[in-house]
MDTraj code that builds the backbone (N, CA, C; nanometers):
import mdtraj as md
import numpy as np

residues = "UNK UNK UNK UNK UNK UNK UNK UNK UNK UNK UNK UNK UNK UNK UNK UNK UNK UNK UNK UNK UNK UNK UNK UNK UNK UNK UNK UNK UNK UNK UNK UNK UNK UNK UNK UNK UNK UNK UNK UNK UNK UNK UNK UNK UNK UNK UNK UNK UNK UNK UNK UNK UNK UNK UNK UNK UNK UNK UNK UNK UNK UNK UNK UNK UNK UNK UNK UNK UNK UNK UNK UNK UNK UNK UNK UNK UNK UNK UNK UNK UNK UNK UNK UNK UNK UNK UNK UNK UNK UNK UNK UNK UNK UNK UNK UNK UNK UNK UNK UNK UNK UNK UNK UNK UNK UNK UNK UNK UNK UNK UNK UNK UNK UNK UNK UNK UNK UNK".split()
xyz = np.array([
    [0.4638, 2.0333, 1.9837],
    [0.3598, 1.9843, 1.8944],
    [0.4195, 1.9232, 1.7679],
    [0.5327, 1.9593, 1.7281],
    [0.6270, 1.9188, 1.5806],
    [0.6756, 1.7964, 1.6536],
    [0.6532, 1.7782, 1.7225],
    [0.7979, 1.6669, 1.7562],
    [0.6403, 1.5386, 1.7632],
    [0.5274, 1.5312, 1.8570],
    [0.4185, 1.4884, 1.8306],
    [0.3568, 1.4546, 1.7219],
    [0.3584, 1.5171, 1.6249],
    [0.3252, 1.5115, 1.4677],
    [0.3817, 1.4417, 1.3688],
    [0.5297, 1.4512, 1.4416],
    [0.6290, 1.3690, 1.3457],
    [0.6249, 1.2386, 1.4426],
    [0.6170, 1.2124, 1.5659],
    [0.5793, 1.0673, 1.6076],
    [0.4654, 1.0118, 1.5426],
    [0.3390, 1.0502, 1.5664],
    [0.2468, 1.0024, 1.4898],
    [0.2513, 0.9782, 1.2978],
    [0.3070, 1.0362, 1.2708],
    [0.3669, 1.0059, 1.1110],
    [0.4078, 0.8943, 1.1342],
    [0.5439, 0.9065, 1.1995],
    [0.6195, 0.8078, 1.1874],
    [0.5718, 0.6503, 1.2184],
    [0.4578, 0.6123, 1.3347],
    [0.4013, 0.5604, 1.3246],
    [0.2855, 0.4895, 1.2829],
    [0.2067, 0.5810, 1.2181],
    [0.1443, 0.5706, 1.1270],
    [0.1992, 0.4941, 0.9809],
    [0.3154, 0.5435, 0.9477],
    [0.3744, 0.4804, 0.8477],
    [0.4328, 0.3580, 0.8849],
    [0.4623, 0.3551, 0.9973],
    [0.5135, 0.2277, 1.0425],
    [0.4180, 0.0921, 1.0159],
    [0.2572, 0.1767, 1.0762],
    [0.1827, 0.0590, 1.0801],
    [0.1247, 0.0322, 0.9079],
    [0.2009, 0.1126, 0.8143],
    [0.1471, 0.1000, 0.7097],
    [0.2347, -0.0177, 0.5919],
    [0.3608, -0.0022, 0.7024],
    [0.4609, -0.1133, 0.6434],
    [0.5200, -0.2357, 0.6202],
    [0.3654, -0.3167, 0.5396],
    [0.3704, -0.3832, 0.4974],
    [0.2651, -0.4474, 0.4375],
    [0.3235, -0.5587, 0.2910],
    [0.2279, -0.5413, 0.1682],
    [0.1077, -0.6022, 0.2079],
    [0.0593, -0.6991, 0.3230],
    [-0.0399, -0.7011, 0.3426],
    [-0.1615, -0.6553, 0.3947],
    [-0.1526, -0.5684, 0.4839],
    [-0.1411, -0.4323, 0.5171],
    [-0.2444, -0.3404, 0.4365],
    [-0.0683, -0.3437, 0.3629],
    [-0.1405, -0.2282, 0.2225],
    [-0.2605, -0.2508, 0.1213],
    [-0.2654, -0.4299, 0.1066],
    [-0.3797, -0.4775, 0.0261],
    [-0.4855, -0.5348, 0.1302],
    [-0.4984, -0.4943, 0.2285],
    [-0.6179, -0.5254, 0.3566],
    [-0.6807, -0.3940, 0.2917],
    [-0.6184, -0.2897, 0.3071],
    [-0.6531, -0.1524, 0.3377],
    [-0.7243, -0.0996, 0.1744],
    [-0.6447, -0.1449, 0.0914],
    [-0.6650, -0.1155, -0.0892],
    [-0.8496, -0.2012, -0.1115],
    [-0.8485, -0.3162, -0.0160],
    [-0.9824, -0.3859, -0.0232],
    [-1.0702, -0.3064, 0.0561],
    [-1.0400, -0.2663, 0.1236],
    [-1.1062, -0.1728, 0.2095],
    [-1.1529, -0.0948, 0.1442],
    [-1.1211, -0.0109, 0.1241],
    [-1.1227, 0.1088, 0.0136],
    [-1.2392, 0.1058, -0.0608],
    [-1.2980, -0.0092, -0.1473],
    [-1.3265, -0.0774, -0.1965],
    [-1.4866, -0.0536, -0.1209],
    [-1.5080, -0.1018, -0.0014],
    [-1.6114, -0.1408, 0.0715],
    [-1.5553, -0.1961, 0.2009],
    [-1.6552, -0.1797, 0.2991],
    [-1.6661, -0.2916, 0.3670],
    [-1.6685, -0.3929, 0.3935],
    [-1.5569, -0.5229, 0.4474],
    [-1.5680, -0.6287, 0.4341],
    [-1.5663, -0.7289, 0.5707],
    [-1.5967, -0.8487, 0.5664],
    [-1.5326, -0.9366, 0.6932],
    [-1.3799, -1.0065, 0.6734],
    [-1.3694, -1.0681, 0.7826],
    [-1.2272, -1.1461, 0.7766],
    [-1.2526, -1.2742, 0.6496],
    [-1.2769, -1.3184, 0.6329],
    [-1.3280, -1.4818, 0.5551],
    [-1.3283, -1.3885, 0.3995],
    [-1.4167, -1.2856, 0.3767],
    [-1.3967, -1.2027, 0.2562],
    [-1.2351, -1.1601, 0.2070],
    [-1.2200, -1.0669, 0.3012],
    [-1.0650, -1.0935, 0.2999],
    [-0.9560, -1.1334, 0.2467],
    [-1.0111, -1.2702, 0.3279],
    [-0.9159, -1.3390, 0.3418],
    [-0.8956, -1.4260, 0.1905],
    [-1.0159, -1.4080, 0.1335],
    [-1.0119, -1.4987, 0.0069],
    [-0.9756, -1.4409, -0.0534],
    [-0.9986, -1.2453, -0.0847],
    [-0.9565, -1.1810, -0.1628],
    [-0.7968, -1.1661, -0.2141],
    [-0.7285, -1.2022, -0.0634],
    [-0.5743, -1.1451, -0.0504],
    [-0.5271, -1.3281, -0.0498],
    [-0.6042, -1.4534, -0.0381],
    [-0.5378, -1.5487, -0.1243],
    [-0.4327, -1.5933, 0.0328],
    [-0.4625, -1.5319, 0.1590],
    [-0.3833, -1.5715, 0.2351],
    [-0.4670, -1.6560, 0.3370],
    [-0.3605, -1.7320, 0.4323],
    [-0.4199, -1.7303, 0.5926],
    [-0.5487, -1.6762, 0.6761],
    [-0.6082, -1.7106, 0.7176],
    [-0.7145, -1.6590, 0.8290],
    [-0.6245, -1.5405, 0.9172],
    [-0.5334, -1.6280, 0.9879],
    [-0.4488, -1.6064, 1.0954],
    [-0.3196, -1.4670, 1.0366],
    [-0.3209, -1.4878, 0.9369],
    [-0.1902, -1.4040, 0.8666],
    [-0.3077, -1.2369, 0.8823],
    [-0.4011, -1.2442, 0.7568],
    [-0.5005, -1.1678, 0.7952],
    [-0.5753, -1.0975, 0.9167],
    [-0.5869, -1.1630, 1.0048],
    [-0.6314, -1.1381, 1.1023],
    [-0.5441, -1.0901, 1.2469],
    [-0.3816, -1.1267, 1.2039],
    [-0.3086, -1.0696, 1.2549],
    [-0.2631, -0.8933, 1.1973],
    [-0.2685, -0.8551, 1.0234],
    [-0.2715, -0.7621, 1.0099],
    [-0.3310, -0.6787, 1.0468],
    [-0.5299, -0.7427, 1.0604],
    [-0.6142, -0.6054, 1.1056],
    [-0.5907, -0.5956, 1.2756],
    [-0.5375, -0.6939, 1.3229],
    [-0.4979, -0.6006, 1.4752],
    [-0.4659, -0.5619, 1.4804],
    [-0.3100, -0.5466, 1.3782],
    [-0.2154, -0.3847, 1.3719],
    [-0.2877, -0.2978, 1.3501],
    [-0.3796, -0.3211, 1.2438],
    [-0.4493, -0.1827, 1.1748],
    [-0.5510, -0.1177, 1.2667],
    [-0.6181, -0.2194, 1.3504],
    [-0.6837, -0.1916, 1.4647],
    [-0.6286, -0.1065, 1.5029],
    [-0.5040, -0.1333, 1.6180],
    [-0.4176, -0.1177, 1.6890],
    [-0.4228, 0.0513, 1.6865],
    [-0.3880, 0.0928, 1.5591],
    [-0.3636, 0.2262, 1.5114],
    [-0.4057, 0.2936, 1.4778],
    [-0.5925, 0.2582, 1.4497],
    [-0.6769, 0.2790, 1.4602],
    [-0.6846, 0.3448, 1.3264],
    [-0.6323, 0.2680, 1.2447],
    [-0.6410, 0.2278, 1.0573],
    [-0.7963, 0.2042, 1.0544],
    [-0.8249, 0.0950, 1.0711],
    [-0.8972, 0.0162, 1.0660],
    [-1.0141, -0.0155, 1.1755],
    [-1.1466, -0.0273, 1.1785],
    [-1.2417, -0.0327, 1.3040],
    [-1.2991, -0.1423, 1.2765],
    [-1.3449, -0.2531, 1.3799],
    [-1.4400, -0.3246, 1.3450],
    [-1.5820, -0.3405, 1.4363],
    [-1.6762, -0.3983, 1.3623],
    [-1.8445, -0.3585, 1.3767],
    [-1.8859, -0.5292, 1.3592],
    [-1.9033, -0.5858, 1.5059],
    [-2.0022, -0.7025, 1.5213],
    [-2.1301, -0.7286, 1.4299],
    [-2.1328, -0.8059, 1.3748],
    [-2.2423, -0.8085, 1.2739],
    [-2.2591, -0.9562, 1.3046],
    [-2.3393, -1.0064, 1.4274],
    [-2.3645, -1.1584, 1.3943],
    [-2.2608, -1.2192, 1.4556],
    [-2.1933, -1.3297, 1.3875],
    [-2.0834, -1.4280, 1.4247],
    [-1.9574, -1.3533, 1.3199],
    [-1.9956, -1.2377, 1.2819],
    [-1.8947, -1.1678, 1.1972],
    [-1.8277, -1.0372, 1.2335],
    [-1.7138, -1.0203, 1.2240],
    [-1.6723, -0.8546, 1.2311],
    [-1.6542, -0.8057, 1.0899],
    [-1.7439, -0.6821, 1.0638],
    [-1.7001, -0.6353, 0.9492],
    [-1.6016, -0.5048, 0.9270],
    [-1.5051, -0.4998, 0.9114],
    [-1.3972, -0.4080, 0.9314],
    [-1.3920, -0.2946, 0.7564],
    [-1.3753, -0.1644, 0.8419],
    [-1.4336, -0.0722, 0.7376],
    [-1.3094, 0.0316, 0.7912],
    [-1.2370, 0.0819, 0.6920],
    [-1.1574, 0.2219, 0.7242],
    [-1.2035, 0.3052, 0.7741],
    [-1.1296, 0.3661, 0.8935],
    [-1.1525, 0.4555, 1.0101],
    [-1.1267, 0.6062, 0.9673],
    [-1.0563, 0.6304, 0.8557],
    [-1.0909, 0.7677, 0.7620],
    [-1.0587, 0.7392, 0.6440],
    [-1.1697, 0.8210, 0.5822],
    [-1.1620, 0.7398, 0.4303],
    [-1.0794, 0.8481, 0.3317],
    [-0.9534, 0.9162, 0.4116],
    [-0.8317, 0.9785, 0.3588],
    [-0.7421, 0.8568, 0.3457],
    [-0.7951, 0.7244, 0.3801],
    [-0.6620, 0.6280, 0.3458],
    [-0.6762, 0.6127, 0.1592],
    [-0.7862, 0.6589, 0.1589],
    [-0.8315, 0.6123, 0.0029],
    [-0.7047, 0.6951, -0.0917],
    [-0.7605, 0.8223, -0.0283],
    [-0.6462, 0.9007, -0.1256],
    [-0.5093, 0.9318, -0.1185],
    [-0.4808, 0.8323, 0.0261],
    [-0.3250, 0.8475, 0.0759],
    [-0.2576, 0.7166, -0.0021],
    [-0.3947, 0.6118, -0.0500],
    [-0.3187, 0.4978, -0.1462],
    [-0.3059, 0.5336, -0.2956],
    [-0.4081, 0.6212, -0.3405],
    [-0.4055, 0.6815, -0.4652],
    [-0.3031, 0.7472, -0.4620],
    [-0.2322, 0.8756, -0.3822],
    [-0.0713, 0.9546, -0.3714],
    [0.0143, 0.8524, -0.3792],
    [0.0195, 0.7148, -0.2789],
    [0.1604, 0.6302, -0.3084],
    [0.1338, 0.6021, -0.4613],
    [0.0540, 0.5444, -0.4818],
    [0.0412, 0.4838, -0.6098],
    [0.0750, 0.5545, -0.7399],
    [0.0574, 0.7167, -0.7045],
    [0.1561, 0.8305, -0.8429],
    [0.2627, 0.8463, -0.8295],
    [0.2982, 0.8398, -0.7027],
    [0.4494, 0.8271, -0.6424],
    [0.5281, 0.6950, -0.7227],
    [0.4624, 0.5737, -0.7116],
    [0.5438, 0.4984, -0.7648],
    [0.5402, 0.5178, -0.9590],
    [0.4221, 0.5649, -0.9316],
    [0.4354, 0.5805, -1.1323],
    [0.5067, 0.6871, -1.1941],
    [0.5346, 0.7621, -1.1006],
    [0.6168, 0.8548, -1.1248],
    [0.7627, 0.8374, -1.0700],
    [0.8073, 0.7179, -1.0115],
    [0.9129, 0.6963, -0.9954],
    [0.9494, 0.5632, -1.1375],
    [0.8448, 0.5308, -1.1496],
    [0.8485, 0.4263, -1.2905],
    [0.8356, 0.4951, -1.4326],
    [0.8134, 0.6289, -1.4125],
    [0.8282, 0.7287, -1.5286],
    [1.0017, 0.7338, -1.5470],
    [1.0396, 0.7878, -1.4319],
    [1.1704, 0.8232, -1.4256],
    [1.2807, 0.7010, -1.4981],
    [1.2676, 0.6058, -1.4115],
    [1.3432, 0.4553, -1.4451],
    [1.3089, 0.4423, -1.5465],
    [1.2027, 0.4333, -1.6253],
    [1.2012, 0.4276, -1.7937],
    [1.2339, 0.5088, -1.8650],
    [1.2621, 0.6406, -1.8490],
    [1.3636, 0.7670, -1.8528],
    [1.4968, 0.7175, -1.8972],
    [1.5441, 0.6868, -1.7751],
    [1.6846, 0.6442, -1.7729],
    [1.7297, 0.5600, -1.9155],
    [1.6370, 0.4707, -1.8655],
    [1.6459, 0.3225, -1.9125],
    [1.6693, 0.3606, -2.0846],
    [1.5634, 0.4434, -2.1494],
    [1.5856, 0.4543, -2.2841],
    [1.7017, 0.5157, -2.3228],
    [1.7339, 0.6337, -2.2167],
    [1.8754, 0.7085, -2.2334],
    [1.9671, 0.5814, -2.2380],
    [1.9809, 0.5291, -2.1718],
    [2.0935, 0.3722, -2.1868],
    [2.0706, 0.3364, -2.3062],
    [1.9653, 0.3037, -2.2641],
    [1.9014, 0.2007, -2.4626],
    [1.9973, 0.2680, -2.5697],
    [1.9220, 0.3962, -2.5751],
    [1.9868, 0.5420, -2.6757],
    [2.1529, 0.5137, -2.7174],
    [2.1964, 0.5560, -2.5634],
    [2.3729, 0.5516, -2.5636],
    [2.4224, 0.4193, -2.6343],
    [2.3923, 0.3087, -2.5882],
    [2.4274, 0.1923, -2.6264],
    [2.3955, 0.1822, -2.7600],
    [2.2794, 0.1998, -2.8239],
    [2.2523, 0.1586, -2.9769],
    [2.3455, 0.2856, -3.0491],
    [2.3990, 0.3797, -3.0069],
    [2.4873, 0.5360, -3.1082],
    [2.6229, 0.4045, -3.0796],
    [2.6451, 0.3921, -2.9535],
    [2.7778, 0.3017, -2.9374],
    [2.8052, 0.1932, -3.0414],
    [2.6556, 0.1088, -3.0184],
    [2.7234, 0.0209, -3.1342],
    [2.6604, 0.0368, -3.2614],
    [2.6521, 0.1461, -3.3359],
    [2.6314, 0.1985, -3.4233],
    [2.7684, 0.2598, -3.5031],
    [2.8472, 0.2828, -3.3960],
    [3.0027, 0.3687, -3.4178],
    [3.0708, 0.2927, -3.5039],
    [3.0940, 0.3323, -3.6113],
    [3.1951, 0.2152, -3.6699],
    [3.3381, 0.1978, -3.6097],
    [3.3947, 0.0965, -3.6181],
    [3.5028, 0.0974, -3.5223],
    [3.6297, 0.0861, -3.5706],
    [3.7781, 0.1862, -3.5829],
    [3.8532, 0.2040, -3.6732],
    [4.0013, 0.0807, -3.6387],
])
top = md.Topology()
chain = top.add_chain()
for i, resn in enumerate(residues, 1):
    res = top.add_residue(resn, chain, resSeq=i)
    for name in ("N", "CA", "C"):
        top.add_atom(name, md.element.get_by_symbol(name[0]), res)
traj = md.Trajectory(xyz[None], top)
């Protein structure tokens, strides 16, 4: 069952890897939308778009619902919401850190050339 669990992770993350993807899914989040909505939102392709939500399909990210001459595609658990809210502290908390650093440098460097030099 561990070894199952960690396949499905692993793929799961797989199908999560990449930024368009990630901002299909962030619109999602959002509401319900069609492809043409989308597609204007994320500023891309029909075809680029519409190749992502088959992955997301695929993996069953993502579901879509005939509406007319339209599919409207809506997240298939709405734990993606808060699995984008976790990356998203993850990175601010990795951008905490790097600005951490960064002032410690700043710091070192301004005592350095502060040193008078004999």
């Amino acid at each position: 069952m561990n070894l199952e669990m960690q396949q499905f992770k692993a793929e799961f993350f797989k199908a999560l890897a990449h930024p368009l993807r990630i901002r299909i899914l962030e619109l999602l989040a959002e509401g319900d939308k069609n492809v043409n909505e989308i597609q204007t939102l994320v500023g891309s392709e029909g075809s680029a778009v519409s190749q992502q939500l088959t992955i997301l399909r695929a993996k069953n990210i993502v579901s879509g619902t005939k509406e007319g001459n339209k599919v409207i595609y809506t997240l298939k658990d709405p734990m993606i919401v808060e699995l984008l809210a976790v990356a998203r502290q993850i990175f601010n908390n990795h951008l905490v850190d790097t600005i951490t650093i960064l002032d410690k440098f700043r710091d070192e460097d301004e005592e350095v050339m502060a040193t008078p030099k004999k």
